[in-house]
C-alpha positions as CSV (number, residue, x, y, z in Angstrom):
1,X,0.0,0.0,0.0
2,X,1.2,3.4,-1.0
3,X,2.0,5.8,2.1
4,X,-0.6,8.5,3.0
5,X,1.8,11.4,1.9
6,X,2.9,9.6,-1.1
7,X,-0.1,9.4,-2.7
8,X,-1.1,12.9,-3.5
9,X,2.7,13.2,-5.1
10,X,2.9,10.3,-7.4
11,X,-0.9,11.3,-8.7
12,X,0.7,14.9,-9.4
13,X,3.7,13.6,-11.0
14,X,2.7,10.3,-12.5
15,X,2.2,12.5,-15.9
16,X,5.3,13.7,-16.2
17,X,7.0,10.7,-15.4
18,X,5.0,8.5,-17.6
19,X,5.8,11.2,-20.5
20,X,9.5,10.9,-19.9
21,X,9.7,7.0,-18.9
22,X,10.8,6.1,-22.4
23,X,13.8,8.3,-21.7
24,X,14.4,7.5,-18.5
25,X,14.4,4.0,-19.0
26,X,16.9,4.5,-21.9
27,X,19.6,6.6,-19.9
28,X,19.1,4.2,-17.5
29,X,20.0,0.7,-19.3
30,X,22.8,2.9,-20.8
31,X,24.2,3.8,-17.2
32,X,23.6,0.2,-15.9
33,X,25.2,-1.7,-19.0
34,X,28.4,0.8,-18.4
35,X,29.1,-0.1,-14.8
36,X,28.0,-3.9,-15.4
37,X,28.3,-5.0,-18.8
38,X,28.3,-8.7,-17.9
39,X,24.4,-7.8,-17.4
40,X,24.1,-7.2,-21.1
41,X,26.1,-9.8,-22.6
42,X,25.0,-12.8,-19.9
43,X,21.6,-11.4,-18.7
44,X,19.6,-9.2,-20.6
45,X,18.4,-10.1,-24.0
46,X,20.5,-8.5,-26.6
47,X,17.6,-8.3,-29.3
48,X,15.0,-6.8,-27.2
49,X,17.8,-3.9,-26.0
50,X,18.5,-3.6,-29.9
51,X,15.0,-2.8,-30.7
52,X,13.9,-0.9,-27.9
53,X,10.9,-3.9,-26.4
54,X,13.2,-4.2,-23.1
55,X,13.1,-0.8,-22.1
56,X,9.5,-0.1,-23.2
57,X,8.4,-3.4,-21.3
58,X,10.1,-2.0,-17.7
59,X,8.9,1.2,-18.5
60,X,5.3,-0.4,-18.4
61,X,5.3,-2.3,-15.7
62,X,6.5,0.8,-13.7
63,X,4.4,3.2,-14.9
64,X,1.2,0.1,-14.3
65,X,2.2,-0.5,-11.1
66,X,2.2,3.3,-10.1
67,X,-1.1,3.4,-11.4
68,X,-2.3,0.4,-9.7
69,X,-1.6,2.0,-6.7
70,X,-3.3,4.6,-7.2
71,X,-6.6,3.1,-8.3
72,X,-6.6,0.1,-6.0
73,X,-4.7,1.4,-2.3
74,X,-5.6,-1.5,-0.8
75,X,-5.6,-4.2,-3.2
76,X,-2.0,-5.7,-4.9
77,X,-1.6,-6.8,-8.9
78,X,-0.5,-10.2,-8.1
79,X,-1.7,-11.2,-11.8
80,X,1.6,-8.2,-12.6
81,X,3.5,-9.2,-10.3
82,X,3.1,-13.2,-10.5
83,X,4.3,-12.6,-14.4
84,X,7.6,-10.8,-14.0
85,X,8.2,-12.6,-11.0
86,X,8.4,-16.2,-13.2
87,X,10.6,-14.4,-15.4
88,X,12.8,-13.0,-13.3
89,X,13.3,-16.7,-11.3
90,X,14.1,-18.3,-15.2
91,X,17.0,-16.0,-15.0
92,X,18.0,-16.4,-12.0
93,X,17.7,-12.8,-10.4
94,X,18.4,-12.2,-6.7
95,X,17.5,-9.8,-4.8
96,X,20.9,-7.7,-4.6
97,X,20.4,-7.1,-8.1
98,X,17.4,-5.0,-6.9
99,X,19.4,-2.6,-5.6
100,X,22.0,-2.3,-8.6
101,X,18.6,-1.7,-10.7
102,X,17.5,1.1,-8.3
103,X,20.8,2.9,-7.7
104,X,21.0,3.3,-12.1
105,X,17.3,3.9,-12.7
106,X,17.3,7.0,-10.0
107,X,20.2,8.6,-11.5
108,X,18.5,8.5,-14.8
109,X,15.0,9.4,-13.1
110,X,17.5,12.9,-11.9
111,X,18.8,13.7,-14.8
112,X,15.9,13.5,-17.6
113,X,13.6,15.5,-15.0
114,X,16.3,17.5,-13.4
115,X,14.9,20.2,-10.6
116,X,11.2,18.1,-11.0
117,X,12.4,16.1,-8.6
118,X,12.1,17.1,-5.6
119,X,12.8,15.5,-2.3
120,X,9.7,15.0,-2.0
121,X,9.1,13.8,-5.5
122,X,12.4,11.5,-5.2
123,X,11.0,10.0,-2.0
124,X,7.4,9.1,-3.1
125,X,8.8,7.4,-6.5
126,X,11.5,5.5,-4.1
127,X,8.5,4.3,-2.5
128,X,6.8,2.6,-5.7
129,X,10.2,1.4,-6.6
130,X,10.4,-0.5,-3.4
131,X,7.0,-1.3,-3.1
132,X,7.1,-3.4,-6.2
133,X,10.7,-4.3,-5.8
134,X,10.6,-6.3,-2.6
135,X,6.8,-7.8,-3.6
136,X,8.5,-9.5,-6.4
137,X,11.6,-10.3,-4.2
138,X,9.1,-12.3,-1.9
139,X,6.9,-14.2,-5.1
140,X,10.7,-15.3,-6.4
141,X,11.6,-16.5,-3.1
142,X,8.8,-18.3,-2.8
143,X,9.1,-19.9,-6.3
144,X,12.7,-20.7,-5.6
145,X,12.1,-22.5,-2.5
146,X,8.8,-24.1,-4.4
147,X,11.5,-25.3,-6.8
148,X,14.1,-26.8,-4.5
149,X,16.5,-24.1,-5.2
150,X,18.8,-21.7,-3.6
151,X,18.1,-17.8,-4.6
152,X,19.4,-17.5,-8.0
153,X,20.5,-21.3,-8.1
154,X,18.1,-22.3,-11.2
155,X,20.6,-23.9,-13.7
156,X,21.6,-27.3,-14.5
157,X,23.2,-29.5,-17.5
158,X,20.8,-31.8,-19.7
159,X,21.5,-33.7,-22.9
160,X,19.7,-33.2,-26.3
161,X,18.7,-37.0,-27.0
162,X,16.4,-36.5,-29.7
163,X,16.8,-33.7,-32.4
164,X,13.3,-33.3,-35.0
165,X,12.6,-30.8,-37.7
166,X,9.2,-30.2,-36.8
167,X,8.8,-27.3,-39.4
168,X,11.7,-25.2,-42.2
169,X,11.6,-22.8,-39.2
170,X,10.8,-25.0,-36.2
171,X,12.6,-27.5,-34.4
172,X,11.9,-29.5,-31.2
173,X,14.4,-30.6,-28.5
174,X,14.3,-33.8,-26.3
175,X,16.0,-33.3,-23.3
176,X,17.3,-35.3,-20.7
177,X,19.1,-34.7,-17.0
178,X,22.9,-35.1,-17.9
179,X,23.5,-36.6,-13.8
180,X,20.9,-38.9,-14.4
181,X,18.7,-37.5,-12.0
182,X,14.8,-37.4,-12.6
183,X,13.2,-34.5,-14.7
184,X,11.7,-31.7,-11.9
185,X,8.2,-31.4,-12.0
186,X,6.1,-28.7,-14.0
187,X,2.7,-27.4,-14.7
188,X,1.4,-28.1,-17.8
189,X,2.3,-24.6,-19.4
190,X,5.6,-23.4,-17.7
191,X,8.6,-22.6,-20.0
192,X,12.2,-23.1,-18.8
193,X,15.2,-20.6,-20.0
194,X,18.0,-22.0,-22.4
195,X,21.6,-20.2,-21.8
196,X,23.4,-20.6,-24.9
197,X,27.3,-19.5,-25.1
198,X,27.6,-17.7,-28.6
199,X,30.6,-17.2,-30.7
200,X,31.4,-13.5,-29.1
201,X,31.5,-15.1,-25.7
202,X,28.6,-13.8,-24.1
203,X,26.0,-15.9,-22.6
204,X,22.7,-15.4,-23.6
205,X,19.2,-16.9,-22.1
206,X,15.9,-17.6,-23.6
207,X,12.8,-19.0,-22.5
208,X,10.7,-21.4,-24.5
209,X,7.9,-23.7,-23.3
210,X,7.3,-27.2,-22.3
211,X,5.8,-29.0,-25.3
212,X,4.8,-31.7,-23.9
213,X,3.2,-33.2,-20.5
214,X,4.7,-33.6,-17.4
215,X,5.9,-36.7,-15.3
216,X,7.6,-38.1,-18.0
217,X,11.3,-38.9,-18.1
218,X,12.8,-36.5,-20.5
219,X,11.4,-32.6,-21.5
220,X,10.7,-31.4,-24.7
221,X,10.8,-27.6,-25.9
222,X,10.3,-26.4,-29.6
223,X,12.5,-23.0,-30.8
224,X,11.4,-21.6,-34.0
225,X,13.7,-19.7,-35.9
226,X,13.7,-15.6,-35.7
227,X,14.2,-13.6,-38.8
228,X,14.9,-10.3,-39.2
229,X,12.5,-8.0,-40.2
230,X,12.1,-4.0,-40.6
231,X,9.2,-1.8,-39.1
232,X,7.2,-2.1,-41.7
233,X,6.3,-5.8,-41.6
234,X,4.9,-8.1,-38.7
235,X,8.3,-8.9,-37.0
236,X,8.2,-5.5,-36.2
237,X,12.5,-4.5,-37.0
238,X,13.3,-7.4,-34.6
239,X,16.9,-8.6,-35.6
240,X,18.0,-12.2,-36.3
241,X,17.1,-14.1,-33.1
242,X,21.1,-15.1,-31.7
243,X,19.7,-18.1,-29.2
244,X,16.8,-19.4,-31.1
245,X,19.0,-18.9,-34.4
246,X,22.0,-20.8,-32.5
247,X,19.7,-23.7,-31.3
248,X,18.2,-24.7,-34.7
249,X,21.3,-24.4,-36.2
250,X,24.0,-26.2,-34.5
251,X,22.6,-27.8,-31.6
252,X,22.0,-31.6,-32.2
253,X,21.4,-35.2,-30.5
254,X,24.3,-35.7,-28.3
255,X,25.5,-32.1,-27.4
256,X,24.4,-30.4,-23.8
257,X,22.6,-27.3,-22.5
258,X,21.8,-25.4,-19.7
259,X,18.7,-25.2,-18.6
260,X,16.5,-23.8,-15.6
261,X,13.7,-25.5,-13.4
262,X,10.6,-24.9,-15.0
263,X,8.8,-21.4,-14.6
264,X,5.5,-19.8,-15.8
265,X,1.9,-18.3,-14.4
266,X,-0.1,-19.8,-17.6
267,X,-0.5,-23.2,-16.2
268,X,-3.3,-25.2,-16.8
269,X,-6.4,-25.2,-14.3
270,X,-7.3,-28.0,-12.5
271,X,-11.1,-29.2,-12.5
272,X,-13.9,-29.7,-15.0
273,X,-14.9,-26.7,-16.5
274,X,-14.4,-25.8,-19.6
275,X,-11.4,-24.7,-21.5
276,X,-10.7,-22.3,-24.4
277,X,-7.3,-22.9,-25.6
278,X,-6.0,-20.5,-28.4
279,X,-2.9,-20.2,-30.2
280,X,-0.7,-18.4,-33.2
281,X,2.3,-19.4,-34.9
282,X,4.8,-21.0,-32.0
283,X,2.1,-19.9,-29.3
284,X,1.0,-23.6,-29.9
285,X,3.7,-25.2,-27.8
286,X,2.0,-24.8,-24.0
287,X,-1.0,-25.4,-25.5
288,X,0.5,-28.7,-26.3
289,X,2.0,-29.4,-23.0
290,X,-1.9,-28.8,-22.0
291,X,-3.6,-31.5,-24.3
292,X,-1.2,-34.2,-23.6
293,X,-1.6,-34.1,-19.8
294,X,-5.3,-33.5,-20.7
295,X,-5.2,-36.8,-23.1
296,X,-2.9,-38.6,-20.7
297,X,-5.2,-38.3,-17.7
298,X,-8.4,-38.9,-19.9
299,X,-10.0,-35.9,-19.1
300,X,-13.4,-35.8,-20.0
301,X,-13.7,-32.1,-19.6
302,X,-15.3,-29.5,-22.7
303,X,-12.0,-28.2,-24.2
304,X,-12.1,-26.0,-27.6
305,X,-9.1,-25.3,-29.4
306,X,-7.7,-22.5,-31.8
307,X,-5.1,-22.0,-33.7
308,X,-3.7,-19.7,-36.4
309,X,-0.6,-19.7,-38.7
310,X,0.7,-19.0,-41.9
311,X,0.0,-22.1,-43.9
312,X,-0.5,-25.7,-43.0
313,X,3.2,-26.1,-43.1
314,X,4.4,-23.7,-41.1
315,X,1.9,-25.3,-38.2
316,X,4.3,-27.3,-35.8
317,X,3.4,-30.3,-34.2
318,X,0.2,-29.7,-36.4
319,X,-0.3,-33.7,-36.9
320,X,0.4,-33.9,-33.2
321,X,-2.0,-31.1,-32.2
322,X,-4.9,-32.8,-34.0
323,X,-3.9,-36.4,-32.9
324,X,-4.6,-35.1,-29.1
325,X,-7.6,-33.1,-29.4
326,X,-8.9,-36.2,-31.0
327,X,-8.1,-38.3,-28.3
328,X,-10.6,-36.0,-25.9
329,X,-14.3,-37.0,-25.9
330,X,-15.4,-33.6,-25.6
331,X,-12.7,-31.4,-27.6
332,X,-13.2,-29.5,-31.2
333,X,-10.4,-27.5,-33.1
334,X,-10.7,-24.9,-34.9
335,X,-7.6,-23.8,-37.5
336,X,-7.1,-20.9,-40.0
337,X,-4.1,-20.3,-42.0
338,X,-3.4,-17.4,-44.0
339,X,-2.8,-18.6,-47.3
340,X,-4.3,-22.2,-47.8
341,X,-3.8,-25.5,-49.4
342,X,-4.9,-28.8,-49.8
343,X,-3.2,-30.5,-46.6
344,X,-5.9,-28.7,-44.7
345,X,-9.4,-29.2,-45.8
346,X,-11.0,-28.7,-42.9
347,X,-9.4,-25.3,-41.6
348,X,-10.3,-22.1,-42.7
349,X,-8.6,-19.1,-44.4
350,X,-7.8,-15.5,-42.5
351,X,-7.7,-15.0,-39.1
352,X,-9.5,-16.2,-36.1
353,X,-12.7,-15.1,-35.9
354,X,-14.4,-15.7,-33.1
355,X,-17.8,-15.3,-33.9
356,X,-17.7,-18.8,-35.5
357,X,-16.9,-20.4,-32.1
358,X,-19.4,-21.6,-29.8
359,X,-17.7,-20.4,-26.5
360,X,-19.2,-22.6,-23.4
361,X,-20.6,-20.9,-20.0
362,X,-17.9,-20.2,-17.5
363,X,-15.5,-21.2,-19.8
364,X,-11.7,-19.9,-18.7
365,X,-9.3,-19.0,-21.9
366,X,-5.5,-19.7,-21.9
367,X,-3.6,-17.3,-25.1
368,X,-0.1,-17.4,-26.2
369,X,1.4,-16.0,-29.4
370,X,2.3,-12.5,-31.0
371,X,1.2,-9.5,-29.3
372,X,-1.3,-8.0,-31.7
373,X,-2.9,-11.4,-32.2
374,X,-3.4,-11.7,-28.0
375,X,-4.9,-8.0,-28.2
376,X,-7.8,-9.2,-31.1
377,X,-8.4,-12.6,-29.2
378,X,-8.9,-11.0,-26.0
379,X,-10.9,-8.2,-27.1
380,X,-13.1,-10.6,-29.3
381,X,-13.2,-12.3,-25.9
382,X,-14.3,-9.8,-23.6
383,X,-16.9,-8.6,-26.4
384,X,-18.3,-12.0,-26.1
385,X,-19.0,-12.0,-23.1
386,X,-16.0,-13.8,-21.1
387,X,-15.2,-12.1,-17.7
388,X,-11.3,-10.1,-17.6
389,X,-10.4,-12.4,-14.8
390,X,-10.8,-15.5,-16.9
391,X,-8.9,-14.8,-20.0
392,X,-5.0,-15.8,-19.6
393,X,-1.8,-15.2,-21.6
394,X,1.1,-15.8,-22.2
395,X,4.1,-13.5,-24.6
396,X,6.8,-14.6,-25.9
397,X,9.3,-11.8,-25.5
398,X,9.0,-8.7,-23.0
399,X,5.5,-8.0,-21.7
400,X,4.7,-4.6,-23.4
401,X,0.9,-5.5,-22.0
402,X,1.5,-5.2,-18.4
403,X,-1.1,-4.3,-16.3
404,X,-4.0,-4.7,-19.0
């Protein structure tokens, strides 16, 4: 809860900050990557710095969680919170690292607003800073001792034992516990992060899903390959992707990894009621790990699925996908690709569209792809009918949708 004499300041100044976050948040990474440059090259995602999504994701979930305060005193975004919180334990954060973060992003938050901030000013923002710093510290401690791990302690060796072009662009990874030790347990839905060491040295992580179920000897994840593109198209001037790029090109049956415990908020429910399970592109792979525990347990439960992609042959695990809905008694799928052909007779061609879905009473939604295509789905969602609280997602890439 934000202080009584805090308040009224960060409702005054919230404006001004929130005008000037994309700057601040700029100087800032600038100042922190010059006093700790291992950050950049082992830490922080070099593409999203490169295109500017990291800085516009932190300056979002400051400027949301400011507001939060504000509109809800007494009430805390765990939904927020719960989401960086997952991320942050992938990595590894700790909580000194906190401090290293506040010390730069002040200094920035000085010099972009210069005699703005007052002491007064300086003090209330601390406040927020703190406020959502050491709420996230306690979620990750709790996930890390939930996970059997020290603070920051997440990483371990396994061995790629299987190796399958699942599409051109999209490859899937067996993996298996180089000790010999037993898989840790997931949720159906979690991710892990992949540290890859590139040619230049550095060290850089990703996170990718959990394709299949749990409680089974090995994991599976699926990297599709990033390509370049410039502002104009959908990838939005993202550069080559370095990890994902790395993975489907050199890693193979045989060679080791390092790889986290398993993280994630967009887990699968447990219960009876019914599901709405809706995917783009690589979005499909939790929704996978979600049918085959669904299949595996013989759920009888309504489930409807969605999915969207390019063409038929850009679908991964497509064959796989359509194998497991079948093997519900009470599941339907629904597919559209953008361009069409004749390995897909039953799908449709555009995008999802909703309207041609019979959506069940009190049924929760689970999301994961690109950004625009979770803003459509939801919206077509919440026009529907389907309550805020029961619509789920998961991005791949910084969260520029915090707080919505």
């Amino acid at each position: 809860m934000l202080s009584e004499q805090s308040t009224p300041v960060i409702r005054a100044s919230l404006p001004a900050v929130g005008a000037a976050i994309g700057d601040i948040t700029a100087l800032f990474y600038r100042k922190l990557f010059d006093a700790h440059p291992e950050l950049l090259r082992d830490l922080f995602n070099r593409g999203n710095q490169a295109n500017g999504e990291q800085q516009r994701a932190l300056a979002g979930s400051i400027a949301a969680f400011a507001g939060m305060l504000l509109e809800g005193p007494d009430a805390r975004p765990d939904t927020m919170l719960a989401r960086i919180a997952h991320k942050h334990a992938s990595l590894g954060i700790t909580s000194d690292q906190y401090k290293i973060v506040h010390r730069h992003l002040f200094a920035a938050i000085t010099e972009v607003l210069g005699d703005a901030v007052t002491p007064e000013v300086a003090a209330a923002w601390d406040e927020v800073y703190w406020l959502m710093a050491n709420a996230l510290i306690a979620v990750e401690a709790r996930l890390y001792q939930e996970a059997g791990a020290a603070e920051g302690d997440v990483w371990h060796r396994m061995e790629i034992v299987e190796r399958r072009q699942e599409t051109p662009d999209a490859v899937s990874f067996v993996l298996r516990p180089a000790d010999g030790r037993p898989t840790a347990p997931f949720r159906p839905g979690q991710y892990v992060s992949v540290q890859v060491e590139l040619p230049d040295g550095a060290r850089q992580i990703r996170q990718y899903s959990l394709s299949a179920a749990p409680g089974r000897a090995d994991w599976r994840i699926t990297v599709k390959r990033v390509r370049a593109g410039n502002a104009n198209d959908a990838a939005g001037g993202q550069p080559d992707g370095e990890v994902s790029n790395w993975l489907c090109d050199h890693a193979r049956t045989g060679d080791g990894l390092t790889v986290s415990v398993p993280f994630g908020d967009l887990v699968l429910p447990e219960g009876e009621a019914p599901l709405l399970l809706v995917s783009a592109g690589i979005g499909v792979t939790p929704m996978l790990s979600m049918l085959d525990h669904l299949a595996a347990g013989g759920s009888a439960r309504p489930v409807t699925v969605l999915h969207a992609d390019r063409t038929p042959a850009d679908h991964a695990h497509r064959g796989e996908q359509r194998s497991l809905v079948g093997a519900l008694p009470d599941a339907r799928l629904h597919l559209w690709y953008e361009q069409m052909d004749d390995q897909a007779p039953e799908a449709s061609t555009g995008r999802v569209d909703l309207d041609t879905v019979d959506l069940p009473p009190g049924v929760t939604a689970y999301l994961c792809g690109p950004l625009p295509f979770l803003r459509a789905v939801r919206g077509d969602l919440l026009r529907r009918g389907v309550p805020a609280e029961a619509i789920h997602y998961e991005v791949f890439g910084p969260d520029l949708w915090l707080g919505q």
